[in-house]
N, C-alpha and C positions, 0 to 999 in steps of 0.2 A: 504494500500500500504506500500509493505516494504520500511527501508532507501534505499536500494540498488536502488529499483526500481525507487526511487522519485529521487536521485545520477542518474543515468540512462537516466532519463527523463529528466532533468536539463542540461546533458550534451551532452544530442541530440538537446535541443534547442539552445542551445547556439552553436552545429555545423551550425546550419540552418540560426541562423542569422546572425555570424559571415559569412556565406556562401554570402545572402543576403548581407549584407553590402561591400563586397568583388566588387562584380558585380556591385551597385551602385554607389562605389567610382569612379570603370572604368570608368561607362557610365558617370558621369558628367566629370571626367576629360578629356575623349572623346571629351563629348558636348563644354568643355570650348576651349580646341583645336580644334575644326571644325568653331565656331564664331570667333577664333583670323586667323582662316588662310579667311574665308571670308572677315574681316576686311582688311587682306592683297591685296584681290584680290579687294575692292574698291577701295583702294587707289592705283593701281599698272597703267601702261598707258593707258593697253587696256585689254580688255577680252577674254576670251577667244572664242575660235566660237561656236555659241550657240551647237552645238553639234558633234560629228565627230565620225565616227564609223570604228574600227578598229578590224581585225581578232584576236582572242586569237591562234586560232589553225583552219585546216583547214584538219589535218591528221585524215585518216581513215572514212570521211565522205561519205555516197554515194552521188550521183549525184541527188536524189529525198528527202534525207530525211531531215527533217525540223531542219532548224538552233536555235538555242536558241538566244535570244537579251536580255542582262542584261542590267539595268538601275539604275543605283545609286543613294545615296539619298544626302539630302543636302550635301556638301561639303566634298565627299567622289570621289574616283577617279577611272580610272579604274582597278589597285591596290586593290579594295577594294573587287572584286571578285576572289581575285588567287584561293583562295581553291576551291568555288563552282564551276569558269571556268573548272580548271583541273580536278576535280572530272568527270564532262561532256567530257569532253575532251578524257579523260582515256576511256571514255565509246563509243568513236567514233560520239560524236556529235557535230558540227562545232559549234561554241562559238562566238557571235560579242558579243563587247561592246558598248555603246553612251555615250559618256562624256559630260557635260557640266559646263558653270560656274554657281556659287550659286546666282550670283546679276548680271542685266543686263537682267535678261528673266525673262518671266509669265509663268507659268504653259499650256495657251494656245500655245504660241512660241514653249513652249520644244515640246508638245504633235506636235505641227505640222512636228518638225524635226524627229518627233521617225515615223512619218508616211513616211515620206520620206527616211529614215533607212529602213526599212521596205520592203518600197518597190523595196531597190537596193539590199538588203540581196537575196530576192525572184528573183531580175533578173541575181544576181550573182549564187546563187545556181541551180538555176534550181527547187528549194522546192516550193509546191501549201500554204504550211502555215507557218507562225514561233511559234515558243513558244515563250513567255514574262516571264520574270523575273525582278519584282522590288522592291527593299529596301526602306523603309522609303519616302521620298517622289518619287522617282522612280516611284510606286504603281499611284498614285497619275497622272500623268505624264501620265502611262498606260491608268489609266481608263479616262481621257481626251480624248486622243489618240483614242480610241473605242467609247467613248460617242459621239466623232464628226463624225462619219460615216464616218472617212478613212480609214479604215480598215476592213470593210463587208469584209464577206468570207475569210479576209488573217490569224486569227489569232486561234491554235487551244485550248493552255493551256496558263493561263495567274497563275501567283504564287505572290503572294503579301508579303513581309516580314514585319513587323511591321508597316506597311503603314497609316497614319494617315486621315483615313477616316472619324474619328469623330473630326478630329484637334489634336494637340498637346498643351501640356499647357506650353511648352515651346516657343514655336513659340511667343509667347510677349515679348519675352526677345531680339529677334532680330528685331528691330522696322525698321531697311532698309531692301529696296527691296520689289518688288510683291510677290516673292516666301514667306517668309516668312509670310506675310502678307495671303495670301491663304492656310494658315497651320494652322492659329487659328481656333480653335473650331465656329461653325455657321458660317463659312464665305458665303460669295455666291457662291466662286468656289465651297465647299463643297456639300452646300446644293443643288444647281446644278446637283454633279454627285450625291447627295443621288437617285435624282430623276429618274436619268436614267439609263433603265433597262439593264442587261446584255442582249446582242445580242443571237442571235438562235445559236449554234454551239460552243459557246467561254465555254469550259471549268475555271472555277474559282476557285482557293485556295486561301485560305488569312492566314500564317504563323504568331503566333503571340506567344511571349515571355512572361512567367508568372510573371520574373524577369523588366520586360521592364519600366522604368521611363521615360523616354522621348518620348513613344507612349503607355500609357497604353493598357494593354490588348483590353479590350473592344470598342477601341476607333481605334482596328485597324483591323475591319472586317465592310467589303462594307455592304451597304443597303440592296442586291440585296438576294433576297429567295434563290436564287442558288448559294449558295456561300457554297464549306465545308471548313470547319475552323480548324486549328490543335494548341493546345497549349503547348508549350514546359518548363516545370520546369527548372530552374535551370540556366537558361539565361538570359541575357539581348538583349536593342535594337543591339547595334554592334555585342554581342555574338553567335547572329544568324548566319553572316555570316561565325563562322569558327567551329561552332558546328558542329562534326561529326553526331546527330542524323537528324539534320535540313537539312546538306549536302544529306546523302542518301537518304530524302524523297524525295527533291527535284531532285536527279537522278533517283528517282523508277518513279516520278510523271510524266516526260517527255521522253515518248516513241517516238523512231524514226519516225513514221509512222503514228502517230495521237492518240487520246484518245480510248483505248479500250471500256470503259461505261463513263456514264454520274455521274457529283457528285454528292455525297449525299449531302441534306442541312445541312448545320451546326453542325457538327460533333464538338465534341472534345475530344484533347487527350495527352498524357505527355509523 
């Protein structure tokens, strides 16, 4: 190998992890602001309502076709979907959000209000199904929501962002709350949904970041055999949601009108 080459090589690596470290530095400083604004919200009078669901957009939707429902993840708001909403939005798909607080609810509470969302999106729309969309523990949340059999028959694409299905190994840094606590690696809630299968009908994607520290890759795709899995370079956990390549998949992946085929198992790709 010539100097040039080995010069070359030397300073492609050094893009790569100056790139990486770039993305890393974000996500903890992300992570360290999302634990000071929940600290905030323990200590503040009251909490907020475990959930409340509110239209992004409402233009250009027909009268049958299914609404999208985003779900956020720890202490992120609903704010934390502009780009992906509007992207949807732009596309003529009616957009809810469900917000909740980070302390004060279980995992099973949230999952029961997303079914109760769920089911006033479907009596507002006039739509037979929704799609689901969830970030980080959002995901989590979803697959509650489905594992509990409140939503036979309502749900058709379910998309998962960095969703800590194997746990988080950050999730012990935050010792308050149930939520947190059902985010560590082996928990029961976890091992729970390991256990339960996706439903007949429920198309599943699970989005996951190559860059992601606070849900590693592998630790954020379901149990279930039917799951396809997509993984994106160059990202981290938050960076998911304003990544242009993560955006379009998720707008190509939810069709007006229901799933055209069924996914492939476990795909991946950058």
């Amino acid at each position: 190998m010539t100097a040039l080459r080995v010069l070359e090589s030397a300073r492609a690596v050094v893009r790569t992890v100056g790139r990486a470290a770039t993305v890393h530095a974000y996500e903890v400083g992300a992570l360290a602001s999302t634990a000071a604004m929940a600290g905030l919200s323990a200590a503040s009078v009251g909490f907020e309502r475990a959930s409340s669901v509110s239209p992004h957009t409402k233009a250009h939707a027909g009268p049958t076709a299914r609404p999208v429902l985003l779900v956020h993840g720890f202490g992120g708001t609903k704010s934390s979907w502009s780009v992906i909403a509007q992207a949807l939005s732009d596309r003529g798909i009616m957009v809810d959000t469900i917000t909740y607080s980070p302390l004060g609810n279980s995992v099973e509470q949230l999952a029961d209000e997303l079914v109760d969302a769920v089911e006033m999106t479907l009596s507002q729309t006039g739509a037979d199904k929704v799609h689901m969309v969830g970030h980080s523990l959002g995901g989590v949340v979803i697959a509650q929501a489905i594992a509990g059999g409140g939503l036979v028959g309502l749900v058709d694409t379910v998309i998962t962002l960095g969703s800590p299905f194997g746990g988080s190994p950050w999730a012990g840094l935050l010792p308050f709350g149930d939520l947190p606590r059902a985010l560590r690696p082996g928990s029961p809630q976890l091992r729970r949904l390991a256990s339960a299968p996706v439903p007949v009908g429920v198309r599943w994607l699970a989005v996951t970041a190559a860059l992601d520290i606070i849900v590693p890759s592998p630790r954020s795709v379901p149990a279930h055999v039917d799951v396809e899995t997509i993984t994106f370079d160059g990202i981290g956990h938050l960076g998911m949601l304003i990544s242009r390549r993560v955006v379009d998949y998720i707008v190509a992946a939810l069709p007006a009108q229901g799933s055209p085929v069924a996914a492939e198992p476990r795909t991946t790709a950058s």
